[in-house]
C-alpha positions as CSV (number, residue, x, y, z in Angstrom):
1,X,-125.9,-15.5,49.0
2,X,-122.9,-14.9,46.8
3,X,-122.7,-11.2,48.4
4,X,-122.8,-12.5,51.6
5,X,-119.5,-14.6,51.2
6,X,-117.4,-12.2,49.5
7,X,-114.7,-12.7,47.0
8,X,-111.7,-15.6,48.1
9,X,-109.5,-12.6,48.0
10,X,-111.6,-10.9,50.7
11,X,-112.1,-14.7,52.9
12,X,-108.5,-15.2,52.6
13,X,-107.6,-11.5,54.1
14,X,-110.9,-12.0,56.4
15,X,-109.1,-14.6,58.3
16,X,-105.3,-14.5,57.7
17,X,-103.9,-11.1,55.6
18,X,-102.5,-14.4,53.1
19,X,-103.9,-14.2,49.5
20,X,-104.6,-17.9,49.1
21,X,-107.3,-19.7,47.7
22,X,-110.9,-20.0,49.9
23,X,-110.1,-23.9,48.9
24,X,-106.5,-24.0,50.8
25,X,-108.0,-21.4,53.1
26,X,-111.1,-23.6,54.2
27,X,-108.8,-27.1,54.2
28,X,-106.6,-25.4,56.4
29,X,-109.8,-23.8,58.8
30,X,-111.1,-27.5,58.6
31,X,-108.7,-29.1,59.7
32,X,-107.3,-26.6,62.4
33,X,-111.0,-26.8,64.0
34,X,-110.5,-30.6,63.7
35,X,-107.2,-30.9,65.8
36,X,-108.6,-28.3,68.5
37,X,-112.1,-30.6,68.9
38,X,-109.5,-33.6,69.5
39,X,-106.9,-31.5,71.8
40,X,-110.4,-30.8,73.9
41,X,-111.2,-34.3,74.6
42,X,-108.3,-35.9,74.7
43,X,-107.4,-37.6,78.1
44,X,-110.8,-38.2,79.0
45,X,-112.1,-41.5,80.1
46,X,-114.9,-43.5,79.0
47,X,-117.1,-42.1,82.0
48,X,-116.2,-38.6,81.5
49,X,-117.0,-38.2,77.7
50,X,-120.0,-39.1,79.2
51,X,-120.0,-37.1,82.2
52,X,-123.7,-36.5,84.0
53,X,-127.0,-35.5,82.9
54,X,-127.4,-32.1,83.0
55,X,-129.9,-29.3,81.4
56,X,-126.1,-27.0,80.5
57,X,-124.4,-29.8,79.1
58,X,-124.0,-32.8,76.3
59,X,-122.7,-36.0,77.0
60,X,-119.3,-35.0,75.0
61,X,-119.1,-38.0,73.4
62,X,-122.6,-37.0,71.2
63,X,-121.4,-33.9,71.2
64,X,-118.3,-35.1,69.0
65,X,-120.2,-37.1,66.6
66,X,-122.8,-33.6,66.4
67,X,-119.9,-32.2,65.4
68,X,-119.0,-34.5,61.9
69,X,-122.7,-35.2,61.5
70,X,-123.1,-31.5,61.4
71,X,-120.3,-31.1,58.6
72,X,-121.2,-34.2,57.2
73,X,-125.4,-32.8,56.2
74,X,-124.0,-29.3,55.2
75,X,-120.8,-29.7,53.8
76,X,-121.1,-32.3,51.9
77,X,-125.4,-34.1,51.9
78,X,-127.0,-30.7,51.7
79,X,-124.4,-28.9,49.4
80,X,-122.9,-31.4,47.2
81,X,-125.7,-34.1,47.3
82,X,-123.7,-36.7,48.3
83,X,-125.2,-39.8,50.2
84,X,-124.8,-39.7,53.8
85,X,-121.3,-41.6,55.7
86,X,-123.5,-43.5,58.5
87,X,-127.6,-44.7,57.9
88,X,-128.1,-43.8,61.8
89,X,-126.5,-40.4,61.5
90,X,-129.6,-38.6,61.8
91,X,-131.3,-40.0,64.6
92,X,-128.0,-40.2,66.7
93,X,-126.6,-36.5,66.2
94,X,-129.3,-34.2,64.9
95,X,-129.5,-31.6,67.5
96,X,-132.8,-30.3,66.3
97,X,-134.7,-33.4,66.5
98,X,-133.0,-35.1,69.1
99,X,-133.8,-34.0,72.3
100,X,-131.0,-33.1,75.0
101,X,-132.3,-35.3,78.0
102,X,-132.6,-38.5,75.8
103,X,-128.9,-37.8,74.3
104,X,-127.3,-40.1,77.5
105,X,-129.7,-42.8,76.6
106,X,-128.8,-43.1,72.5
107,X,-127.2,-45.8,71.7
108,X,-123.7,-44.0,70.8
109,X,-121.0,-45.5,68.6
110,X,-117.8,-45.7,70.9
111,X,-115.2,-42.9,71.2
112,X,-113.2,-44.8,68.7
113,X,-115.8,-45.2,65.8
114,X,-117.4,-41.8,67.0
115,X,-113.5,-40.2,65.8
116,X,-113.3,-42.4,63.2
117,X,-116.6,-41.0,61.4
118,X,-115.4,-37.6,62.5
119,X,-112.0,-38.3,60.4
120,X,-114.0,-39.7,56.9
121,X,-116.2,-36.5,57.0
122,X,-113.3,-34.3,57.3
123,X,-111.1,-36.4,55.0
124,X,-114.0,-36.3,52.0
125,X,-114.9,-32.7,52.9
126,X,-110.9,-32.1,52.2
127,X,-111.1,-34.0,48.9
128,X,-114.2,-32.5,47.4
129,X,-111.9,-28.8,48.6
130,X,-109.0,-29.9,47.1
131,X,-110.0,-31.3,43.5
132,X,-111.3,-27.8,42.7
133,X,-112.1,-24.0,43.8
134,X,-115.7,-24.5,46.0
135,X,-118.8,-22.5,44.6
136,X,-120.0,-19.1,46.3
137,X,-123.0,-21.8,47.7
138,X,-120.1,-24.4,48.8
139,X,-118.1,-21.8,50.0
140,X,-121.0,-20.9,52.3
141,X,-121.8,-24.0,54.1
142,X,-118.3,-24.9,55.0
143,X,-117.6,-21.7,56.6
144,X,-120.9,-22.4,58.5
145,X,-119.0,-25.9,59.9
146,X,-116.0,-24.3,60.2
147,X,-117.5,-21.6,62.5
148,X,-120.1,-24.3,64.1
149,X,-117.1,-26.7,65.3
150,X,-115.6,-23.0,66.8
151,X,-118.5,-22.4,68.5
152,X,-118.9,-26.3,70.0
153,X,-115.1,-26.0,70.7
154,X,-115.5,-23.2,73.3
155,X,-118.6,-25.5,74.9
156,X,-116.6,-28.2,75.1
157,X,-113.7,-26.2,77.4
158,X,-116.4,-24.9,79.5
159,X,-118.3,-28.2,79.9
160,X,-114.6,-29.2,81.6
161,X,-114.9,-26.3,83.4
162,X,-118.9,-27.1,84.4
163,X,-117.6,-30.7,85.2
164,X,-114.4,-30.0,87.0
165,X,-111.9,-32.2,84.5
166,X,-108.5,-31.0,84.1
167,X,-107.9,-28.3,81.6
168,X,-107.3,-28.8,78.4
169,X,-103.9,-29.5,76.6
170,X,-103.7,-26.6,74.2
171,X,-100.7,-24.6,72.3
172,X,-99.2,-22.7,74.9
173,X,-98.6,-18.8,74.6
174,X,-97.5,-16.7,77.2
175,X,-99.9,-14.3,78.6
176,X,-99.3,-10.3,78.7
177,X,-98.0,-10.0,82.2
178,X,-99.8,-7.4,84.6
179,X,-101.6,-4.7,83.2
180,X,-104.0,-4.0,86.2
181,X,-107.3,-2.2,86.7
182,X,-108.8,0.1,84.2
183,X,-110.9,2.2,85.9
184,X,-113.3,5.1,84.5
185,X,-115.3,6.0,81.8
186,X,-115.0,6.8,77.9
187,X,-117.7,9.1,76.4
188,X,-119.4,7.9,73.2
189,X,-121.5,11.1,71.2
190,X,-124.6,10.3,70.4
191,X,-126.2,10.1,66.8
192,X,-126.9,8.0,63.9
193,X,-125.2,4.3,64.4
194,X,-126.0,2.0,61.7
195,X,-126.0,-1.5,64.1
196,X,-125.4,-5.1,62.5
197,X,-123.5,-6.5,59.7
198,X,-123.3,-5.4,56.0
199,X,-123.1,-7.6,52.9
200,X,-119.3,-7.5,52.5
201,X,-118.3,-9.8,54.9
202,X,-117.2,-13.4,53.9
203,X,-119.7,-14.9,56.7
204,X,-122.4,-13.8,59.1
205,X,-125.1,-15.4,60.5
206,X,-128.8,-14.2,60.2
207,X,-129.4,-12.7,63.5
208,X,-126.6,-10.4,62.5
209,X,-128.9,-8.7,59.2
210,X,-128.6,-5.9,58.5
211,X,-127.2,-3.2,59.5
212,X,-129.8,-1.0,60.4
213,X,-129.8,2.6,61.2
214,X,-130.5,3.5,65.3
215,X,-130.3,6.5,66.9
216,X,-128.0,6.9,70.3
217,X,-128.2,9.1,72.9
218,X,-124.9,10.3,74.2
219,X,-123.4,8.0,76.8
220,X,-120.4,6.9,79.3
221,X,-119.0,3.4,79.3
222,X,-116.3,2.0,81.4
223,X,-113.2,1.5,79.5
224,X,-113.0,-2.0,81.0
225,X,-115.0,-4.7,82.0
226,X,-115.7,-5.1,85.9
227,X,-113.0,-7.1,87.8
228,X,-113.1,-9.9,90.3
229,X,-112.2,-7.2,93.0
230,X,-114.8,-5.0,92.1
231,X,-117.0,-7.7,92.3
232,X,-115.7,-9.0,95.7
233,X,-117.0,-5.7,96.7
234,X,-120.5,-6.2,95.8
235,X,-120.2,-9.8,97.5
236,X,-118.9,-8.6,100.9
237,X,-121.8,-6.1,101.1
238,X,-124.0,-8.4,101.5
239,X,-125.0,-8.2,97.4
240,X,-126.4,-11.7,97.6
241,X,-128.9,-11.2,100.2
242,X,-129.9,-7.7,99.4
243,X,-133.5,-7.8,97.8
244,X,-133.4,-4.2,96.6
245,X,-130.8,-5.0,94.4
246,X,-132.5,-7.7,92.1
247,X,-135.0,-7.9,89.6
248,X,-138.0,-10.3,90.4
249,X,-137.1,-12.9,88.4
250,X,-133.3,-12.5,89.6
251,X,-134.3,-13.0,93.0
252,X,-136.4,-15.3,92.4
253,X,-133.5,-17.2,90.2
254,X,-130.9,-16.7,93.5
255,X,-132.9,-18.3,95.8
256,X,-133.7,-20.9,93.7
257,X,-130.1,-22.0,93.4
258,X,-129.0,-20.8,97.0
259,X,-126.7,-18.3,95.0
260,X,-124.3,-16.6,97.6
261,X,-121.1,-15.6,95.3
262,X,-120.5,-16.3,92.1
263,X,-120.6,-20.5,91.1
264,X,-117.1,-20.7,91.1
265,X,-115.7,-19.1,94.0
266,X,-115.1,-20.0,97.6
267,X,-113.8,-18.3,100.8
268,X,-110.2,-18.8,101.1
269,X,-108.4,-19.6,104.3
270,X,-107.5,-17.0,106.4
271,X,-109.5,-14.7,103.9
272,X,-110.4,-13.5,100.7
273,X,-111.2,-15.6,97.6
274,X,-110.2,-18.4,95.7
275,X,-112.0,-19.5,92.3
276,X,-111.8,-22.9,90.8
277,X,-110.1,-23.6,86.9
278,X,-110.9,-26.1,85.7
279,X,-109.9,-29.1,88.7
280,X,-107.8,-26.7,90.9
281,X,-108.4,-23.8,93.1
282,X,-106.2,-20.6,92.9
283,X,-106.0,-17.2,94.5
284,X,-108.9,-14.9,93.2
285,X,-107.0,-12.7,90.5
286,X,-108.2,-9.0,91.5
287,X,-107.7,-7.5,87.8
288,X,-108.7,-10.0,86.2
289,X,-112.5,-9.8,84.5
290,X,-115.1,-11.9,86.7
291,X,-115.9,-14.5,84.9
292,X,-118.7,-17.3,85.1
293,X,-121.5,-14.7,86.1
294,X,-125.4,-15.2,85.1
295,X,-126.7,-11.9,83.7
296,X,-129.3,-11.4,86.8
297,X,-125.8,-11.1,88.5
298,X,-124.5,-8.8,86.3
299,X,-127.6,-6.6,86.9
300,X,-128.1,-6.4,90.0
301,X,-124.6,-5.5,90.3
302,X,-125.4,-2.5,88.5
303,X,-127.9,-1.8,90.9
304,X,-125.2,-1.8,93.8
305,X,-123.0,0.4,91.9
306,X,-125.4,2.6,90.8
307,X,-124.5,1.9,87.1
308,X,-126.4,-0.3,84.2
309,X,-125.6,-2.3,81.3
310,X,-125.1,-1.3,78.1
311,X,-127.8,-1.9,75.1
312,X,-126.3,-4.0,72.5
313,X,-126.3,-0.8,70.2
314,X,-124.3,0.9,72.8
315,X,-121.8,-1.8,73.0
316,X,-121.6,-2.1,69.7
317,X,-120.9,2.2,68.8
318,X,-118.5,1.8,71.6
319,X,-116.4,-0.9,70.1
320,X,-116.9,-0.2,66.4
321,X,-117.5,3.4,65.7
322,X,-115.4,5.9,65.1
323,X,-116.0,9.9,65.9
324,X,-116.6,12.3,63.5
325,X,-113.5,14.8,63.1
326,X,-115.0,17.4,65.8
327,X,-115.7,14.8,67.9
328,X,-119.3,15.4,68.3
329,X,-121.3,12.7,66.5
330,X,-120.5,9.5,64.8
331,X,-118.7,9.2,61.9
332,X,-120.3,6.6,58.8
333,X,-117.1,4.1,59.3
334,X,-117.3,1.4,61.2
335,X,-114.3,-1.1,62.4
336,X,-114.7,-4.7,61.6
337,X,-112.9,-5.4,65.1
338,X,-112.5,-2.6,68.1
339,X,-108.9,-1.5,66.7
340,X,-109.9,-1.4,63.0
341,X,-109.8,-4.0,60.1
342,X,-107.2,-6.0,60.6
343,X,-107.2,-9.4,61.8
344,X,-106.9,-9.9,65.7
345,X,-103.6,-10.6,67.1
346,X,-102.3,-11.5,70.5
347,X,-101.3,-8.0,71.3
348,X,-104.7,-7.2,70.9
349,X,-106.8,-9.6,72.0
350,X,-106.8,-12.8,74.4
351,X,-108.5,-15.3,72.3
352,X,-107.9,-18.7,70.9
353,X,-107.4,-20.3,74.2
354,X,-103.7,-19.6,74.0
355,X,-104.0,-18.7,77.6
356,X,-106.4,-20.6,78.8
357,X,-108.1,-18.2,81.3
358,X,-108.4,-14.6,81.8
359,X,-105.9,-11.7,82.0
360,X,-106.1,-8.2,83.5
361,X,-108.4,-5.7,82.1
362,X,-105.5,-3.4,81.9
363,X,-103.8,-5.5,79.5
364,X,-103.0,-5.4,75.5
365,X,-104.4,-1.6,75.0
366,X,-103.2,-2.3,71.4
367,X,-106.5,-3.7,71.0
368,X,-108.8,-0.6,72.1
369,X,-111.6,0.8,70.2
370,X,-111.3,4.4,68.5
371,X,-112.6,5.7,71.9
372,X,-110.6,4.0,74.3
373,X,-112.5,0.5,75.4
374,X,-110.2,-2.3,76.1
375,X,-110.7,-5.8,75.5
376,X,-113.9,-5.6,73.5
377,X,-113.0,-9.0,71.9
378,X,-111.7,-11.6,73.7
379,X,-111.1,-12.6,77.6
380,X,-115.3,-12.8,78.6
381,X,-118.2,-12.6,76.9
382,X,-120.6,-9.5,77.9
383,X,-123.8,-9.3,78.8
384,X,-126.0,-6.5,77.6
385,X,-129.5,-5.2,78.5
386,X,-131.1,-6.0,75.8
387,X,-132.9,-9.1,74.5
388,X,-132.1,-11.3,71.5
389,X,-134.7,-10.1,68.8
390,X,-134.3,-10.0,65.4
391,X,-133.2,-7.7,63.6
392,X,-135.4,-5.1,61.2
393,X,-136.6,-7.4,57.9
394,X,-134.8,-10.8,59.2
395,X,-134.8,-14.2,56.9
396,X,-133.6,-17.1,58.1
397,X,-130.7,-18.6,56.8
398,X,-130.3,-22.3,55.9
399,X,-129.5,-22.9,59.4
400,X,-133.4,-22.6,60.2
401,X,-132.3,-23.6,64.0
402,X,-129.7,-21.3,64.8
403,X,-130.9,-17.9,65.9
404,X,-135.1,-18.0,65.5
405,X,-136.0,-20.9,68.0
406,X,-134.4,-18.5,70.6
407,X,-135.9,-14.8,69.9
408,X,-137.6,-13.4,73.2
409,X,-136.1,-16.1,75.9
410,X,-132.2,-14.8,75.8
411,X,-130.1,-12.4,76.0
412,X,-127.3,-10.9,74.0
413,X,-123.8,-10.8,74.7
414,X,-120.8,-9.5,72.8
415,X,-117.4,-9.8,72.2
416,X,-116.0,-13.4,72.4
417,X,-113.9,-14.6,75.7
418,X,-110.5,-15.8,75.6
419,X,-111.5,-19.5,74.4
420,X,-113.2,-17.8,71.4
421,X,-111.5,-18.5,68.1
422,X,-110.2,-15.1,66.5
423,X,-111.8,-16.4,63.0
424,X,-115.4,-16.6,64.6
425,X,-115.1,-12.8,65.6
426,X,-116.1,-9.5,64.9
427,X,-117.7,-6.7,66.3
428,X,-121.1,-7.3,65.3
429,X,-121.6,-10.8,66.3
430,X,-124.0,-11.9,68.5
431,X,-124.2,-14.7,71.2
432,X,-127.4,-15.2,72.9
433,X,-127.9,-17.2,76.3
434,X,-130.7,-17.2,79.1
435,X,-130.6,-15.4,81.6
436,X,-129.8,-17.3,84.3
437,X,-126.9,-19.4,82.7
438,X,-123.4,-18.8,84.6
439,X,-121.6,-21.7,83.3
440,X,-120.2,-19.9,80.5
441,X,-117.1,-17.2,79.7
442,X,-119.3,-14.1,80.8
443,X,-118.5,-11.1,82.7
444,X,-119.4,-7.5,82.0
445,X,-119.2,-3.9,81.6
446,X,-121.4,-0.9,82.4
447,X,-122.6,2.8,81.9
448,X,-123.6,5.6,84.1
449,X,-127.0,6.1,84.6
């Protein structure tokens, strides 16, 4: 485990470039996740931290107390052995044994007690941090809260998005203005890629081990991911009703749900498109990534273009490998994020919810990989070909319920969307969903055939 987390030299630079403790570095991760969770619920009634029962979402006011039970067993039960804050914490908020349709009908705490359990966990996870420097072991399982009330953060902006609330009152940063289409191809040589983490990083989860060596065949993938306009296109050629464009089960899966466009659009007046954020409708942005896609979409959009999605491998060489020196193979190096090792920034990546929505494709090229892909982290998840397996020799981690449970019934996407937080990212994480959800950040990119 200790080689997994790294030095607090190496967390500190992971996340920041500052040379503090992992102690200061973890209070101040702690409590930063904390304030976002609260900023995401805040002006919500009674009714809609409840909202309605549905298979994609959790009643958001279990979903908060999830989130401090969930600290609250790793943090501080399962790596300090300390007795638990609340006797009915386990049978209210354990995801794995609490099953999601019966999570309306628990007999929650109110909002008020619900945030004040959330702030005793974090205030004797911050004590236990601050009386001394946290073993490689405690180290460990508060970087797996930190990055688990990341990862709940992001559901919670698209369940408001799912449930047509008002967006979210976050810290406001100007967006890059303009930057348009991206249009064409980058080549990627083909050889060796070792795909998946190594050791050295300060966190990763277990569907991320190891890196293992595959080999790549030489291949073209777009330099951006595939705009609204683009996918307009596909719409108005009758894309939806075309059988020969969709796998069995995606056809089966669009007439189940009467699909015609993508869930969030509608047919402006007078023409043209308008999408919904959040609980208003604007003009359909025409560089912007399409967003809000299930991956059945995304393929059978290929299929109308003539194009495919890449493998996970593929997406992964193009955003973190680097070409050898006659630009005929792959070098050994790979980047820790599409531009190289250090940390992500806003001119190179939209992330963190700073601008809570999309931008253009064509935007921040600070942040393209060593071959020329833009926007490989941050502003919408992408959806591969390939399914979420594990990985050569995998062990589960602690976390028996994170990756395993899901093997064989998803499929992967890469590279974070722009409610991601930059801490949770690099370029060989893996997010995993079913096929047929379109209620999260996803678009796409492809490859030639």
């Amino acid at each position: 485990m200790a080689s997994v987390l790294g030095s607090p030299k190496s967390l500190a630079h992971h996340g920041s470039g500052q040379n503090d403790g992992a102690a200061a570095r973890l209070i101040a991760w702690h409590r930063d996740a904390r304030a976002r969770t609260l900023a995401l619920v805040a002006g919500l009634s009674d009714a809609q931290l409840m909202g309605p029962r549905l298979p994609i979402v959790n009643p958001l006011r279990w979903e908060v107390g999830h989130v401090g039970w969930f600290q609250e067993y790793w943090a501080l039960r399962h790596a300090r052995d300390e007795a638990p804050l609340r006797a009915d914490g386990d049978r209210l908020y354990d995801s794995a044994r609490v099953a999601h349709d019966t999570r309306w009908d628990l007999p929650l705490p109110s909002m008020a007690e619900t945030l004040g359990y959330l702030d005793a966990v974090l205030a004797r996870a911050v004590e236990r941090l601050a009386a001394r420097e946290p073993s490689p072991a405690e180290r460990y399982f508060h970087l797996l809260t930190v990055s688990h009330e990341d990862m709940h953060d992001e559901a919670f902006t698209y369940t408001r998005q799912t449930l047509a609330y008002p967006p979210p009152r976050l810290p406001a940063v100007a967006p890059p203005s303009g930057g348009g289409a991206l249009a064409g191809d980058v080549r990627i040589p083909g050889g060796t890629f070792r795909l998946g983490a190594s050791p050295d990083l300060p966190f990763i989860f277990d569907n991320e081990k190891w890196a293992h060596p595959v080999e790549l065949e030489p291949f073209a993938i777009a330099r951006a991911a595939v705009t609204n306009a683009a996918f307009a296109a596909f719409v108005e050629d009758g894309g939806y009703r075309r059988r020969e464009l969709w796998s069995d089960a995606g056809w089966a899966w669009r007439c189940t749900v009467d699909a015609e466009h993508p869930v969030y659009w509608r047919r402006a007046a007078g023409g043209g498109w308008e999408r919904r954020h959040f609980d208003r409708w604007l003009p359909l942005e025409p560089h912007h990534s399409v967003l809000f896609v299930s991956w059945y979409e995304a393929d059978a959009y290929c299929r109308w273009a003539a194009r495919r999605l890449p493998t996970e491998a593929e997406w992964e060489a193009a955003a973190a490998a680097e070409p050898t020196p006659d630009g005929r193979g792959l070098s050994t190096r790979k980047r820790l994020y599409p531009w190289g090792d250090e940390p992500p920034t806003q001119e190179r990546a939209n992330l963190d919810g700073h601008a809570l929505g999309c931008v253009d494709v064509g935007a921040l090229p600070a942040g393209d990989s060593a071959f020329g892909c833009r926007q490989m982290l941050g502003n919408v998840w992408e959806w591969t070909a390939t399914d979420f397996l594990p990985y050569p020799g995998f062990v589960l981690d602690p976390y028996q319920e994170y990756s395993e449970p899901w093997f064989g019934t998803h499929k992967v996407l890469r590279g974070g969307c722009w409610a991601t937080r930059a801490r949770l990212l690099r370029n060989t994480w893996r997010n995993f969903y079913t096929p047929d959800r379109r209620d999260v950040f996803a678009g796409f990119r492809t490859c030639a055939r």
